[in-house]
C-alpha positions as CSV (number, residue, x, y, z in Angstrom):
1,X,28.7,-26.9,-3.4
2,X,28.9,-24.0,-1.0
3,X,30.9,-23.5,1.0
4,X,30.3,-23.1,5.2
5,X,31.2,-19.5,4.9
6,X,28.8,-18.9,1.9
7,X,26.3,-20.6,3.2
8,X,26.5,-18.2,6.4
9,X,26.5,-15.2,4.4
10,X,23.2,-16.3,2.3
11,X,21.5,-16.6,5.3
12,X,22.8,-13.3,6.9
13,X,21.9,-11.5,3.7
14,X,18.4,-13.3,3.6
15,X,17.9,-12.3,7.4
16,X,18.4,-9.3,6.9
17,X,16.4,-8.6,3.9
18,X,13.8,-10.2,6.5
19,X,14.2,-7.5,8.6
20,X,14.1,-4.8,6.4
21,X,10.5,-6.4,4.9
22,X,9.4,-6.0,8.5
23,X,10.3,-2.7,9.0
24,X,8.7,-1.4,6.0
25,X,5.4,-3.8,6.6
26,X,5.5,-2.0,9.8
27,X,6.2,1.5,9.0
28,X,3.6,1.2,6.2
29,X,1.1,-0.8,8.5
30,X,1.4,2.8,10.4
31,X,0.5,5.3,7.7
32,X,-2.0,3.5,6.7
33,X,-3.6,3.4,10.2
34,X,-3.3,7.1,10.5
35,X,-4.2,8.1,7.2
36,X,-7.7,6.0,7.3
37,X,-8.4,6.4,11.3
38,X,-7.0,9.6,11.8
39,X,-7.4,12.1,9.2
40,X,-9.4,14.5,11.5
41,X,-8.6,13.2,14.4
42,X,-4.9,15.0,15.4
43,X,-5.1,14.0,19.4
44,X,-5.4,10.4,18.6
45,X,-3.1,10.4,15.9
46,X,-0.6,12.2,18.1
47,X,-1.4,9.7,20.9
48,X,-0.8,6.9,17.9
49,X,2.4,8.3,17.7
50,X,3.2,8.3,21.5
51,X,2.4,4.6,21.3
52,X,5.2,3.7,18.9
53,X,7.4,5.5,20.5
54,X,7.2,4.3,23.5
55,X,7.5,0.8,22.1
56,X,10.5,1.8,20.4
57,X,12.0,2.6,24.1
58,X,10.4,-0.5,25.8
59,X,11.9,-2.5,22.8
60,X,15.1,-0.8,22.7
61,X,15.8,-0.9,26.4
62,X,14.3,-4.3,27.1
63,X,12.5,-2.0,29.7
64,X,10.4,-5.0,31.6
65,X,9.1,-5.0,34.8
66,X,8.6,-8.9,35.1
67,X,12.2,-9.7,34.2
68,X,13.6,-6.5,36.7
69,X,11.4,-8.1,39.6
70,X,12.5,-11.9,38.6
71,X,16.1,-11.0,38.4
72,X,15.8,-8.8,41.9
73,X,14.2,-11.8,43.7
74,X,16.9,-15.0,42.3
75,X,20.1,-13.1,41.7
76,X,19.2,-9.6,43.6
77,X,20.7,-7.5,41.0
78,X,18.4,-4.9,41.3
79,X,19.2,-2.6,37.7
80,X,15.9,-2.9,36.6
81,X,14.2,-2.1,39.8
82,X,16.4,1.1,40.6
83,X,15.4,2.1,36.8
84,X,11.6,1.7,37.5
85,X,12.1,3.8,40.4
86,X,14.0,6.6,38.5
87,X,10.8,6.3,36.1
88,X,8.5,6.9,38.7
89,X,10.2,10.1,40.5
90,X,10.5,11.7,37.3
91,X,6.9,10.8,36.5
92,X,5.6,12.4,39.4
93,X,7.7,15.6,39.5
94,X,6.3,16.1,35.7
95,X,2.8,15.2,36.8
96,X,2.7,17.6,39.6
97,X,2.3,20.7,38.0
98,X,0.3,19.0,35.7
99,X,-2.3,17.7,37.9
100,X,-2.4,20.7,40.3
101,X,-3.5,23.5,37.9
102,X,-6.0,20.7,36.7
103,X,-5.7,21.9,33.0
104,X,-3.2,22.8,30.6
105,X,-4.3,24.4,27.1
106,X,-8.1,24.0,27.5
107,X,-7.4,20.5,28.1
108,X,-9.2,19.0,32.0
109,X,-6.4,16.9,33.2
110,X,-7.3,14.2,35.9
111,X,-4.9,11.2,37.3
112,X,-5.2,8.1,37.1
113,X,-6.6,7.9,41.0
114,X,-8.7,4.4,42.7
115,X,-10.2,3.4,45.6
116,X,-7.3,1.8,48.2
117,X,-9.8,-1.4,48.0
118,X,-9.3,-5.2,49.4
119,X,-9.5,-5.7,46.0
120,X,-6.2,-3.7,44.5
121,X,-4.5,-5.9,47.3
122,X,-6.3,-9.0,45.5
123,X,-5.6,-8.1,42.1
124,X,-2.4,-6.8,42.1
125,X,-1.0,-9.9,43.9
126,X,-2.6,-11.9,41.3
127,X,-1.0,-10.2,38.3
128,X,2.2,-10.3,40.2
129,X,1.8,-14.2,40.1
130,X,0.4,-14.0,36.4
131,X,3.4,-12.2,35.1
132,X,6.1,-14.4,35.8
133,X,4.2,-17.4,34.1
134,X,2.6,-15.2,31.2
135,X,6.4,-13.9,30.5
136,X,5.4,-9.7,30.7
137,X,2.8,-7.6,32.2
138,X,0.9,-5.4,30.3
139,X,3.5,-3.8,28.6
140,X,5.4,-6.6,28.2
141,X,3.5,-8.4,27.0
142,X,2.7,-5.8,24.0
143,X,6.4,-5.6,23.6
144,X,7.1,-9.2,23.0
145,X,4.7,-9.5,20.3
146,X,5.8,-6.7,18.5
147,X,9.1,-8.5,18.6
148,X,7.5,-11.3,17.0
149,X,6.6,-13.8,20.0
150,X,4.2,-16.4,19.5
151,X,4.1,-17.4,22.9
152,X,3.5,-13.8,24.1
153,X,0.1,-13.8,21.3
154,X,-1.2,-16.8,23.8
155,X,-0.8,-15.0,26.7
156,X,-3.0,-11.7,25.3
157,X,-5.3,-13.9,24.4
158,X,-5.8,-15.1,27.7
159,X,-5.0,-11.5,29.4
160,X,-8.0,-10.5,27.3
161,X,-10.0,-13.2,28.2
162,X,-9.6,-12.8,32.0
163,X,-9.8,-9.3,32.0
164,X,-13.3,-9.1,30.6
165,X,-14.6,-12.2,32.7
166,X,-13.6,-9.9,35.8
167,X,-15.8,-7.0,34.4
168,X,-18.5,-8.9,34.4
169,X,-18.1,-9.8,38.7
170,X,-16.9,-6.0,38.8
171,X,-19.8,-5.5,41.0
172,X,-19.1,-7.8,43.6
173,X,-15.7,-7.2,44.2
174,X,-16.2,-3.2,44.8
175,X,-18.6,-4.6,47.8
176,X,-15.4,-5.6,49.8
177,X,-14.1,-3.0,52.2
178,X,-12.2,0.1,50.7
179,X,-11.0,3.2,51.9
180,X,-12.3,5.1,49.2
181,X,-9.6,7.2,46.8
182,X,-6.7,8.6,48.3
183,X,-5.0,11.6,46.4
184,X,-2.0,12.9,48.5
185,X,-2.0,15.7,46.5
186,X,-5.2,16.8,47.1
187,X,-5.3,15.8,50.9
188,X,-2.1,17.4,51.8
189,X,-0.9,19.5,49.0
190,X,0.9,18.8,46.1
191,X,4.3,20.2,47.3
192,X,4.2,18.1,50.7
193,X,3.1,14.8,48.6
194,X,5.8,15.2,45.8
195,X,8.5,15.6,48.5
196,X,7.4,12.5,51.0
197,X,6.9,10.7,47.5
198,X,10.2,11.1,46.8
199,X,11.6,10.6,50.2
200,X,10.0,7.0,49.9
201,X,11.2,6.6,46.5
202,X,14.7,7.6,48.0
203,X,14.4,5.3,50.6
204,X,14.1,2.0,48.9
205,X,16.8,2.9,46.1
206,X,19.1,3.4,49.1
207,X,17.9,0.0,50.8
208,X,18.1,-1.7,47.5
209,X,21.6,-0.4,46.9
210,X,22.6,-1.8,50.6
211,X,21.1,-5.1,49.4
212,X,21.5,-5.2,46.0
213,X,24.2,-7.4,43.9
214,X,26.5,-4.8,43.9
215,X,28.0,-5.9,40.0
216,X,24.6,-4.9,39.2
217,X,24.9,-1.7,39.8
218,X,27.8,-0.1,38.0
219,X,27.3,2.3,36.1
220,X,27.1,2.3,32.1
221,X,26.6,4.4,29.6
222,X,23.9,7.2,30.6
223,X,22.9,7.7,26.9
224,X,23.1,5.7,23.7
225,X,25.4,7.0,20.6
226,X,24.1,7.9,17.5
227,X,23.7,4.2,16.3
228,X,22.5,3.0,19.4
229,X,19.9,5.2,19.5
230,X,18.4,4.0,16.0
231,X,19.2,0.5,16.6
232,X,19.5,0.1,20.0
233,X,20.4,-1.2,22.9
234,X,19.5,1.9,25.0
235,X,20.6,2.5,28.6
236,X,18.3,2.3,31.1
237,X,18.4,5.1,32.8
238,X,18.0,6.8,29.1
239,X,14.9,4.6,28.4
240,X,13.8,5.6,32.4
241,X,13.7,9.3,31.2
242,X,12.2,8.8,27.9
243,X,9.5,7.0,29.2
244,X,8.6,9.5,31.9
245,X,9.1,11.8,29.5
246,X,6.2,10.3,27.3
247,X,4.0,9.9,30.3
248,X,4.1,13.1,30.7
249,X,3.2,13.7,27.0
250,X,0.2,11.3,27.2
251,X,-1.6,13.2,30.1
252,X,-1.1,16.5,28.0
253,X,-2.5,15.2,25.3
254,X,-5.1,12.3,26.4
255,X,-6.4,14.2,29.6
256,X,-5.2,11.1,31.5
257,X,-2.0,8.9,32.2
258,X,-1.0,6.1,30.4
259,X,-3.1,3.0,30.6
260,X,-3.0,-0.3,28.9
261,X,-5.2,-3.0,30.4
262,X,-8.4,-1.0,29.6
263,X,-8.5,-2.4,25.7
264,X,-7.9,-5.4,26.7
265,X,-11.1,-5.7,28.7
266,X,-12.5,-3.7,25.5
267,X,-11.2,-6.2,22.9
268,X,-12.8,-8.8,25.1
269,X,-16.4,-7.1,25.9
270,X,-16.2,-6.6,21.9
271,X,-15.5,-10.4,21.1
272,X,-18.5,-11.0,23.4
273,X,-20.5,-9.1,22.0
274,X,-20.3,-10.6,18.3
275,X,-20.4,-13.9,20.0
276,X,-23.9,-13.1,20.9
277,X,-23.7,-11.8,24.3
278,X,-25.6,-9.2,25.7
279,X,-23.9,-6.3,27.6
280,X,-27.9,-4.8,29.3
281,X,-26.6,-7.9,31.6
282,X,-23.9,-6.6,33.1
283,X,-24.1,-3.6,35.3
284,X,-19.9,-2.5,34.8
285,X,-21.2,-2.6,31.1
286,X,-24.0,0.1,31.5
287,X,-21.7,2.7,33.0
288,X,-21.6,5.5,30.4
289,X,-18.1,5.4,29.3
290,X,-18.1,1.7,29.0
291,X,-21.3,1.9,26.8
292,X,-20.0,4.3,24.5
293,X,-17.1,2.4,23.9
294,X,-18.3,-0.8,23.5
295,X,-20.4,1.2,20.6
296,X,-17.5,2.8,18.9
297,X,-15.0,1.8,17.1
298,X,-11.5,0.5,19.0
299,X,-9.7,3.4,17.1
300,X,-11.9,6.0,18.8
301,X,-10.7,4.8,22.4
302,X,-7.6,6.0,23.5
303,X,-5.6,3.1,25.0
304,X,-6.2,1.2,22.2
305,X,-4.9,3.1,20.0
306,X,-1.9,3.6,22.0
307,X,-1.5,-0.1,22.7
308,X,-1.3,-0.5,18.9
309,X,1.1,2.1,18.7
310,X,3.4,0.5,21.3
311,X,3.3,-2.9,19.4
312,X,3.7,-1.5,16.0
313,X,6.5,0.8,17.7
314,X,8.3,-2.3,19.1
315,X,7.6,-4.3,15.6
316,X,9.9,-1.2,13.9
317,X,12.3,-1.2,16.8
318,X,13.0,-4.9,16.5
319,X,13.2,-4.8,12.6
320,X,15.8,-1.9,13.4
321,X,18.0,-3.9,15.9
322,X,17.2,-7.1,13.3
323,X,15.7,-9.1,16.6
324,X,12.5,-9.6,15.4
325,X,11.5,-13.0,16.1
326,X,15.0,-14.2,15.9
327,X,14.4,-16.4,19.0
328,X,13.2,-20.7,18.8
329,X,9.4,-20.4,17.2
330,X,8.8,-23.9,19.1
331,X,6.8,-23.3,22.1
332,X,6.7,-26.5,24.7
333,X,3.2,-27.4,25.9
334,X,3.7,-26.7,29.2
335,X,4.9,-23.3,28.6
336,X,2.1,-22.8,26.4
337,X,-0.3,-23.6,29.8
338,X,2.2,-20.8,31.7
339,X,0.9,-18.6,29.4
340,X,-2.4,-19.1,29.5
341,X,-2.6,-19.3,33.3
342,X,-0.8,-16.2,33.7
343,X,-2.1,-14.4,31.3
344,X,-5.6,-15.2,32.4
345,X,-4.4,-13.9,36.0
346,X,-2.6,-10.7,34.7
347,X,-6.1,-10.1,32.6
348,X,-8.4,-10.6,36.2
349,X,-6.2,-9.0,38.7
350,X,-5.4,-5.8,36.6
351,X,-9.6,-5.1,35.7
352,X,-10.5,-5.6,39.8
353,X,-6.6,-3.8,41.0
354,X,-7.6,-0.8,38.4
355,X,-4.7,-1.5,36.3
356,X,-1.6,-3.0,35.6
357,X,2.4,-1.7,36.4
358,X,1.7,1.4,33.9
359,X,-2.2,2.3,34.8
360,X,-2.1,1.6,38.4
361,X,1.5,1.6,39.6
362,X,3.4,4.1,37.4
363,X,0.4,6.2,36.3
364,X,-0.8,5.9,40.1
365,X,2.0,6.5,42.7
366,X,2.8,9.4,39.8
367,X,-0.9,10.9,40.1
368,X,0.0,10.0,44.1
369,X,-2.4,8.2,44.4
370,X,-2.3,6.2,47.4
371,X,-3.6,2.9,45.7
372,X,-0.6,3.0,43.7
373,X,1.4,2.3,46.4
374,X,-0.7,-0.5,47.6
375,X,-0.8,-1.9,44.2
376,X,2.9,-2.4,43.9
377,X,3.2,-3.7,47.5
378,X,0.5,-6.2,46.4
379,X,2.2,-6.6,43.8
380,X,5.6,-7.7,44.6
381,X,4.7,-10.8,47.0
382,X,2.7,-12.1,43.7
383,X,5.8,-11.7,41.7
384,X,7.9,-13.8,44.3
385,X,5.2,-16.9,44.1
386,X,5.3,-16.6,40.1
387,X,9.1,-17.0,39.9
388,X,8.6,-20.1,42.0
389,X,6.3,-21.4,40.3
390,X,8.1,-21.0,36.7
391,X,9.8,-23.9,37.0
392,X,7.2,-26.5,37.4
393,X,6.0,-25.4,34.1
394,X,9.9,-25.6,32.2
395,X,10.5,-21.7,32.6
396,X,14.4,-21.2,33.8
397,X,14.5,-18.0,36.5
């Protein structure tokens, strides 16, 4: 008979073979990927690249937005909040050059810029709601099924599903009033916009701190040790930088910021389509650059392949800190409905609100974009009903 103790290292030694099976399944999952996709295609295997790594910092970090936004609203420890903000001044002072020469090594460089619309307002408060009972946003949401979530696969399931069902009313929705797009770069220069950017972003770390949990706030480690920074955790004001650092990277390379919920509204147009539907019905379908990639293949559009990246990325990075799908694989019905709900609500409000917290706020307020800042502001109310509606469905705050 074994003993308690030998029976606890068995299972430690068979965990972590687990872990290491995952690690290779996912390292090898990603050569093959770029060796059959990518041969002659260096931009999107660099942008391949890009995607895991930034799923290795998401992962490593536990860099969420819906968790930073719960946590600021029930126990006001703001962390994650004052780390987002961090993200999104460094994003902008590295998109600013950027953006205003308009090119960089024959590359046309353009940010990610939308109409300050009814609909943003609409949409964002939406996915606000839809991300406290889905369990992520966009990125999140990617994250936790690279961990190895089940739970999270329902929720991109239905974050697919929504988000293609709003393409298809696209039409009506840009028919409500709008003031156009707003570029504060363009309209008063890029210098005076990165400056009152900042002064704003400034401002609300300074109010937060005021308000703020103040145990929340101490300071830790600014940047992970050697092992940390293969296994993780990672700090997050580290993860902050490395993040707008690869931002930064992506518009170099892609031409525009990061975006996420554009493949899913793909992935779902392309389900559609082999379920016999025809896109000639749908006018958001004919544009050109939604018609050519409904006709190619997901591994010719960008933020697919990045999306892959990030999961496969966060696969490896969970493998690495042996995390992956360590957590209860039962998922109660009712938080199975949570997921579909929100995830159906992330997937319509991000297609009509131009994007998520990456494509519309980060990538937005960084492009300064004045629909970014709406967004967020949308944004936030959404995420207050969601955490009080988590617990009618068993979610704890």
């Amino acid at each position: 008979m074994q003993s308690p103790n030998e029976a606890s290292d068995g299972a430690s030694v068979a965990g972590i073979s687990r872990q290491r099976l995952v690690l290779v399944s996912g390292l090898s999952t990603s050569i093959l990927l770029s060796t059959v996709y990518f041969p002659g295609e260096p931009r999107l295997a660099l942008l391949f690249g890009l995607g895991m790594l930034l799923g290795i910092t998401l992962y490593h970090a536990a860099f969420g937005f819906t968790s930073a936004y719960r946590r600021l609203f029930v126990y006001r420890n703001v962390s994650g909040v004052q780390a987002q903000l961090v993200l999104v001044g460094v994003t902008t002072l590295l998109f600013a050059p950027l953006l205003a020469n308009g090119s960089i090594f024959g590359q046309a460089l353009g940010g990610a810029v939308a109409p300050v619309a009814l609909q943003v307002a609409i949409g964002a408060f939406a996915f606000g709601v839809g991300m406290q009972l889905g369990g992520g946003c966009g990125s999140g949401t990617l994250l936790a099924i690279g961990g190895g979530s089940l739970r999270m696969i329902v929720t991109l399931a239905a974050f697919i599903t929504g988000s293609f069902w709003a393409s298809l009313h696209m039409e009506w929705w840009q028919g409500l009033p709008s003031m156009g797009a707003v570029s504060l770069g363009k309209s008063l220069g890029w210098p005076v916009a990165v400056v009152l950017q900042l002064g704003m972003l400034c401002i609300v770390a300074l109010v937060l701190w005021h308000w703020g949990d103040q145990d929340s706030q101490r300071s830790g480690p600014g940047f992970p040790d050697w092992q940390s920074l293969v296994r993780g955790p990672w700090p997050l004001l580290f993860a902050a930088l490395m993040l707008a650092l690869l931002s930064a990277l992506t518009l170099v390379i892609a031409g525009h910021p990061w975006t996420i919920t554009w493949a899913f509204t793909l992935w779902g147009a392309k389900v559609a389509v082999w379920s016999g539907w025809d896109p000639a019905t749908s006018g958001f379908w004919n544009g050109a650059f939604q018609h050519a990639a409904l006709n190619n293949s997901i591994f010719e559009d960008v933020t697919s392949v990045m999306n892959i990246g990030i999961m496969l990325g966060a696969l490896c990075a969970a493998a690495l800190a042996r995390g992956f799908a360590s957590g209860n694989r039962r998922v109660p019905l009712s938080s199975l409905v949570a997921a579909i709900v929100g995830g159906f609500l992330m997937g319509y409000g991000a297609r009509i609100a131009f994007g998520c917290n990456i494509g519309a706020f980060l990538s937005g307020v960084a492009s300064t974009s004045l629909h970014g800042w709406l967004w967020i502001l949308a944004a936030l109310p959404g995420n207050w009903v969601g955490t009080r509606l988590r617990p009618y469905f068993g979610l704890q705050n």
